[in-house]
C-alpha positions in Angstrom: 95.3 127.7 105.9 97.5 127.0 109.2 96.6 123.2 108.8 96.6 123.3 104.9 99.8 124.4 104.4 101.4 121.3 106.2 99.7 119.3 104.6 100.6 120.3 101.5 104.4 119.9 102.4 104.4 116.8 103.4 102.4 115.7 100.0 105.3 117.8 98.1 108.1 116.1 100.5 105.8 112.6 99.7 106.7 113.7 96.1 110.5 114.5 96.3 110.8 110.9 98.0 109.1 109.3 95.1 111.1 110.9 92.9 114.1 109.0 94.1 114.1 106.1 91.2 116.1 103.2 92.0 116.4 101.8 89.0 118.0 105.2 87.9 119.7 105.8 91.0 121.4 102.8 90.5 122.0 102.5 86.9 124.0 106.0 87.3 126.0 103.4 90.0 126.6 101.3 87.2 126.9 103.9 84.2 123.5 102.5 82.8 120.5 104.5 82.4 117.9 101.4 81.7 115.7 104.1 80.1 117.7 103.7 76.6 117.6 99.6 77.4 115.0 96.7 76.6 111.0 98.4 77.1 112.9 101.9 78.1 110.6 102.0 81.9 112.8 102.7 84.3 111.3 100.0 86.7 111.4 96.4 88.0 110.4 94.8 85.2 112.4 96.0 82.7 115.7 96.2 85.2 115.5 92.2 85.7 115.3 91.6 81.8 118.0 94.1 81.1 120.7 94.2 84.3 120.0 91.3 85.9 118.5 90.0 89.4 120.4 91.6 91.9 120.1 94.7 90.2 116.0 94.2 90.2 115.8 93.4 93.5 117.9 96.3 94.7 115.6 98.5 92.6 112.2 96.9 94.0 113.4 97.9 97.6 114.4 101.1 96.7 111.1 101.6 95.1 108.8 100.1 98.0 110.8 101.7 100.6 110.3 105.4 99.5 106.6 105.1 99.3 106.6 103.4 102.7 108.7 106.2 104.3 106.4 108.4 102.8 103.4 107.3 104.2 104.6 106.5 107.7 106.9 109.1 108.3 105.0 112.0 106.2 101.3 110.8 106.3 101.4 109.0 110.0 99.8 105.6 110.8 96.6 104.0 109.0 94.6 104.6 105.9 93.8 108.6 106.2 93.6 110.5 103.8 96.8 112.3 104.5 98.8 108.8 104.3 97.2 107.6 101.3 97.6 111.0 99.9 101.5 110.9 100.5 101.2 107.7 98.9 99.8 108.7 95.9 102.2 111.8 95.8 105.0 109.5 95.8 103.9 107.1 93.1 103.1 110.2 90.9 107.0 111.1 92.3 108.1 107.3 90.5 106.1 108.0 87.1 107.0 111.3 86.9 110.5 112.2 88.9 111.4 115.9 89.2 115.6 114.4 89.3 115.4 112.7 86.3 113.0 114.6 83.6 109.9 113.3 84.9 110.4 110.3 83.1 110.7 107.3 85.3 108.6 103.8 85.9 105.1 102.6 86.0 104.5 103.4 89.2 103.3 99.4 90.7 106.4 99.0 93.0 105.4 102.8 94.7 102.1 101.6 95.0 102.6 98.5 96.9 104.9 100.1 99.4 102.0 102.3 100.1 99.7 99.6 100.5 102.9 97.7 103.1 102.7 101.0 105.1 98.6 101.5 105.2 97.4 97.7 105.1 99.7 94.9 104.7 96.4 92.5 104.5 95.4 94.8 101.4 98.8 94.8 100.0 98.6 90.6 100.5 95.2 90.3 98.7 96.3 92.4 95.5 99.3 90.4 95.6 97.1 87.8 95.2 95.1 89.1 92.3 98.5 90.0 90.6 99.9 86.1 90.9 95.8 84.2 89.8 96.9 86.8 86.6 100.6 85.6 86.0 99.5 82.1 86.4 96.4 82.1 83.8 98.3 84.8 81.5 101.9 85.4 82.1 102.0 88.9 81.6 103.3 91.2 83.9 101.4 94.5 82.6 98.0 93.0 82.5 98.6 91.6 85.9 99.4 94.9 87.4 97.0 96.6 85.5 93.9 93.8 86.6 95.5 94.0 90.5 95.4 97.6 90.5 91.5 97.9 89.0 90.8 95.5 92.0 92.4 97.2 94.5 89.0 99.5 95.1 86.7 96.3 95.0 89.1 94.3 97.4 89.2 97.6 100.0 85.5 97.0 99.7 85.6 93.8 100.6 87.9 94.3 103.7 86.0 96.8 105.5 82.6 94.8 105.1 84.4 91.9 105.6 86.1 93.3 109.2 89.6 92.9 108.5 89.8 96.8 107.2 88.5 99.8 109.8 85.1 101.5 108.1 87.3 105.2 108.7 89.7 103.5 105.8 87.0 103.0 103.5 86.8 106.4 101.7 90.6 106.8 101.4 91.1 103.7 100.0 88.3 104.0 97.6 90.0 107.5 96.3 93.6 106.0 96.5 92.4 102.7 94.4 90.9 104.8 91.6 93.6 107.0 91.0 95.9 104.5 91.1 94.0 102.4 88.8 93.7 104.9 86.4 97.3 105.9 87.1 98.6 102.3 86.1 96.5 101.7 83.2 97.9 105.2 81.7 101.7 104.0 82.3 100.7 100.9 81.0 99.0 102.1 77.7 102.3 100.6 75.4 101.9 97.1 77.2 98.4 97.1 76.0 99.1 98.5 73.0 101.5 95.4 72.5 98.5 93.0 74.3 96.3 94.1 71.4 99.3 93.0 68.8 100.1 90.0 70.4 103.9 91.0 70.7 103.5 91.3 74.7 106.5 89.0 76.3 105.2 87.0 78.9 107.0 85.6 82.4 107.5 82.2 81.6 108.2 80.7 84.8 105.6 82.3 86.2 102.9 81.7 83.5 101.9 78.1 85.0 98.8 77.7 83.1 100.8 78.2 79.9 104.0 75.6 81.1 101.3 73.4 81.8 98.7 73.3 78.4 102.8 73.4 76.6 102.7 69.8 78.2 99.5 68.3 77.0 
């Protein structure tokens, strides 16, 4: 119980950090809650097609910076399970945020300041998954959702492949999973749309689609 308990604190203060939603923390800057706007997430996405660039990018720092204070400062260095467990609290803080009626984003922006904090080389390769998916497809929801199934696999694939400690393994298996299943449950209405074939896509970054548009 003596090493439970602060444990369990720093998950909850993991939590309280997450909670802290830029896009909603700055909308109420601007007088704008992005939730009654374009797709209604209170994320990246949805702040650059509604408010603008500046505003995105003001919301994606706010976004990867909590989860990173989270881990480093709450969970400590590396891929324990206490840091990928303060990750996960904050990203669960993101989707659901105790300030602001636990509605709030998708959660990919939290996730990838954890991976910053725990394994900027992990964090590079399911970068790398996300952009092979915006070039073939365009679609930011199925790119996050793919990059985020992948993260498990590609933590595999580090530690046999020596660029990831063997201690990491485990927590990064359990962190991948939940936050695989985590994404693809925020993402349900952007595959709902996917299945319609009303799903916008990123034009500039859909290459393969900019390039067939020229044959």
């Amino acid at each position: 119980m003596e090493t439970l308990l602060p444990a369990l604190l720093r998950l909850l203060g993991a939590y309280l950090l997450g909670s802290l939603n830029g896009a909603l923390l700055l909308g109420r800057l601007r007088g704008v809650d992005i939730r009654t706007q374009g797709s209604g997430n209170a994320g990246g996405t949805n702040a650059l097609r509604t408010q603008g660039r500046g505003f995105a990018l003001g919301v994606v720092i706010i976004d990867i910076a909590k989860a990173w204070i989270a881990v480093r400062v709450l969970g400590g260095p590396g891929a324990t399970w206490l840091a990928v467990g303060c990750g996960f609290a904050a990203v669960l803080g993101h989707v659901y945020p105790v300030f602001h009626g636990f509605r709030g984003g998708k959660g990919v922006a939290t996730l990838l300041g954890t991976l910053l904090a725990v394994s900027p080389l992990l964090l590079a390769a399911v970068l790398g998954v996300w952009l092979v998916m915006m070039t073939v497809f365009g679609m930011v929801g199925l790119g996050s959702i793919v990059a985020s199934a992948a993260l498990p696999l590609l933590a595999l694939l580090g530690v046999r492949g020596g660029w990831l400690p063997p201690e990491s393994l485990a927590p990064l298996l359990g962190f991948g999973v939940a936050c695989a299943l985590l994404v693809l449950w925020t993402h349900r209405a952007n595959l709902a749309r996917m299945q319609a074939g009303t799903e916008p896509r990123a034009k500039r970054l859909w290459l393969l689609g900019r390039l067939l548009g020229r044959i």
